[in-house]
ChimeraX commands (.cxc) that place a marker at each C-alpha (Angstrom):
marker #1 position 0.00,0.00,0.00 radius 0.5
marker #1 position 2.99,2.57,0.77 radius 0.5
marker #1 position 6.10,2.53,-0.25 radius 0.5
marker #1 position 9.69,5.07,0.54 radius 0.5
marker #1 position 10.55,6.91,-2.21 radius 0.5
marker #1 position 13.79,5.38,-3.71 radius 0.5
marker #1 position 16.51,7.12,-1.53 radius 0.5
marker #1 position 14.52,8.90,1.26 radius 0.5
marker #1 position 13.13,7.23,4.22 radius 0.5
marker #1 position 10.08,9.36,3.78 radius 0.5
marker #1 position 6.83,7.82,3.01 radius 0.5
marker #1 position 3.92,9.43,0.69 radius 0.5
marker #1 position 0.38,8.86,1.56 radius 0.5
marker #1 position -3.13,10.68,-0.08 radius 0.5
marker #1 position -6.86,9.77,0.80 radius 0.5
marker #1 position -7.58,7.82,-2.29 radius 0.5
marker #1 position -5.45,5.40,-0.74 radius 0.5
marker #1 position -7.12,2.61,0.34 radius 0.5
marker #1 position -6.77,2.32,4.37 radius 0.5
marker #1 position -6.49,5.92,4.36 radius 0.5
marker #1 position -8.59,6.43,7.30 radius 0.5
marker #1 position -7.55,3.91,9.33 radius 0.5
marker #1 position -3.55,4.25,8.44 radius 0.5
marker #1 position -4.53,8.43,9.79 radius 0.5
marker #1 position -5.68,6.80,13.03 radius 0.5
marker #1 position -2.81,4.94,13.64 radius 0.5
marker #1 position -0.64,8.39,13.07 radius 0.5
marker #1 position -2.58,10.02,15.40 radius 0.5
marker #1 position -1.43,7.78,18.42 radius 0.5
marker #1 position 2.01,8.69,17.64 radius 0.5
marker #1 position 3.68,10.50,20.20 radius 0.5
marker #1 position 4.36,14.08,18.57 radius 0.5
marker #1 position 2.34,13.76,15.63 radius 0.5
marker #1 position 1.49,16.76,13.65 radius 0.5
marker #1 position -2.55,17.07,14.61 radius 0.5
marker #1 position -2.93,19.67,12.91 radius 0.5
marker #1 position -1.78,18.33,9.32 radius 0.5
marker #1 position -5.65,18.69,7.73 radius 0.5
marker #1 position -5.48,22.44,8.09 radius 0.5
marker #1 position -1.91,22.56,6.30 radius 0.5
marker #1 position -3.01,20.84,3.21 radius 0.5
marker #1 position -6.55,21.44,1.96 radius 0.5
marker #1 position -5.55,25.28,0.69 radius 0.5
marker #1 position -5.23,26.25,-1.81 radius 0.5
marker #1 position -7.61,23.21,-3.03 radius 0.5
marker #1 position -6.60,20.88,-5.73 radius 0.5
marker #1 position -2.73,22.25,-5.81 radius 0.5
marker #1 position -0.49,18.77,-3.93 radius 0.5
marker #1 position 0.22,20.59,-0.60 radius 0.5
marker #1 position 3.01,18.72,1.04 radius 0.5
marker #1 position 3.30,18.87,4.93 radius 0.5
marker #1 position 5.31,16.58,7.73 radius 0.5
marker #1 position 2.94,14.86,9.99 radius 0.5
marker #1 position 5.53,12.71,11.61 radius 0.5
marker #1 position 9.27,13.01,12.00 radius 0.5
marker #1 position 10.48,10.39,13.70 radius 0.5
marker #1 position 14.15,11.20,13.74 radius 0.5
marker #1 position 14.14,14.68,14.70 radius 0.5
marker #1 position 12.15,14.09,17.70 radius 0.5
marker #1 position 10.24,17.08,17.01 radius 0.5
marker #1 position 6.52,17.32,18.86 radius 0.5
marker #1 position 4.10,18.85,16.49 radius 0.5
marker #1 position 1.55,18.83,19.17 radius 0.5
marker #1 position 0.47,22.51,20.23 radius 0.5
marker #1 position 1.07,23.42,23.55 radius 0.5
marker #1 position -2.01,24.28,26.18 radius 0.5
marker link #1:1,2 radius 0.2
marker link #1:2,3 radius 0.2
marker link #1:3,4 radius 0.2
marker link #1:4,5 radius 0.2
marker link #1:5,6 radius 0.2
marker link #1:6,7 radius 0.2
marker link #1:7,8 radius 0.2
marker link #1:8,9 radius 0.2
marker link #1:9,10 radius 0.2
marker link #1:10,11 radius 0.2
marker link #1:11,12 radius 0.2
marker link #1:12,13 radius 0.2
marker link #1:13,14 radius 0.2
marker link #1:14,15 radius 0.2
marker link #1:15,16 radius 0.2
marker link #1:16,17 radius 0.2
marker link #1:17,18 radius 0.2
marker link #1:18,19 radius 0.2
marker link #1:19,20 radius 0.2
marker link #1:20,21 radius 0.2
marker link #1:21,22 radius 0.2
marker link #1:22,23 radius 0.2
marker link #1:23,24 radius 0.2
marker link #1:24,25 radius 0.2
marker link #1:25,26 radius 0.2
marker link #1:26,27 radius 0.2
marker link #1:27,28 radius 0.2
marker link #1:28,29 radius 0.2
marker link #1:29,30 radius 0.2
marker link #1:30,31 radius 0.2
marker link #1:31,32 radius 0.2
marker link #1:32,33 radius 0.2
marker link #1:33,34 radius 0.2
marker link #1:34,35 radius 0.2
marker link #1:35,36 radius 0.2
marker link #1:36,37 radius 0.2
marker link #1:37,38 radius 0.2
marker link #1:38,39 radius 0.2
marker link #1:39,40 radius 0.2
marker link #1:40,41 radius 0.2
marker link #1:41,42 radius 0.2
marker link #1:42,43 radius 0.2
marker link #1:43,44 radius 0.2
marker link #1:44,45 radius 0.2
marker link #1:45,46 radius 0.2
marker link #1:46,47 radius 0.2
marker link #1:47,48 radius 0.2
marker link #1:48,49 radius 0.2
marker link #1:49,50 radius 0.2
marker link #1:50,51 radius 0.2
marker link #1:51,52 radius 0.2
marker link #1:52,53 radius 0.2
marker link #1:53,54 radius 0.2
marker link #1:54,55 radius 0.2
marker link #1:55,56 radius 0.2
marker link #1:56,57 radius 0.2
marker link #1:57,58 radius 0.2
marker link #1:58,59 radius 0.2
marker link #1:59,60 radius 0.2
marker link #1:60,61 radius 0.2
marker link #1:61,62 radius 0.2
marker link #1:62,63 radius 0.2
marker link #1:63,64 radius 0.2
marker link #1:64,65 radius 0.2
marker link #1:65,66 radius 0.2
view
């Protein structure tokens, strides 16, 4: 179903795929995953809007704070 581009460990993922829904509720379990993520790509609509919902590596917590 997904697959790493050729020399990144980064993965690619879109709604049409199928498990969509349930691969996003998986993500969202992830300790510092990037809730926010919807926001970041439905504007402007129809353009690909690219956004990090996970970063494993750099540790960073995309979770607001309050």
């Amino acid at each position: 179903m997904l697959g790493p581009n050729d020399s990144d460990p980064m993965w690619t993922v879109h709604e049409e795929l199928e498990g969509f829904q349930a691969l996003m509720k998986s993500f969202e379990r992830l300790p510092g995953f990037n809730n926010l993520w919807f926001p970041a790509i439905v504007k402007p609509a129809f353009a690909e809007n690219r956004t990090v919902i996970f970063d494993r590596a750099s540790g960073k917590d995309f979770r607001p704070i309050g």
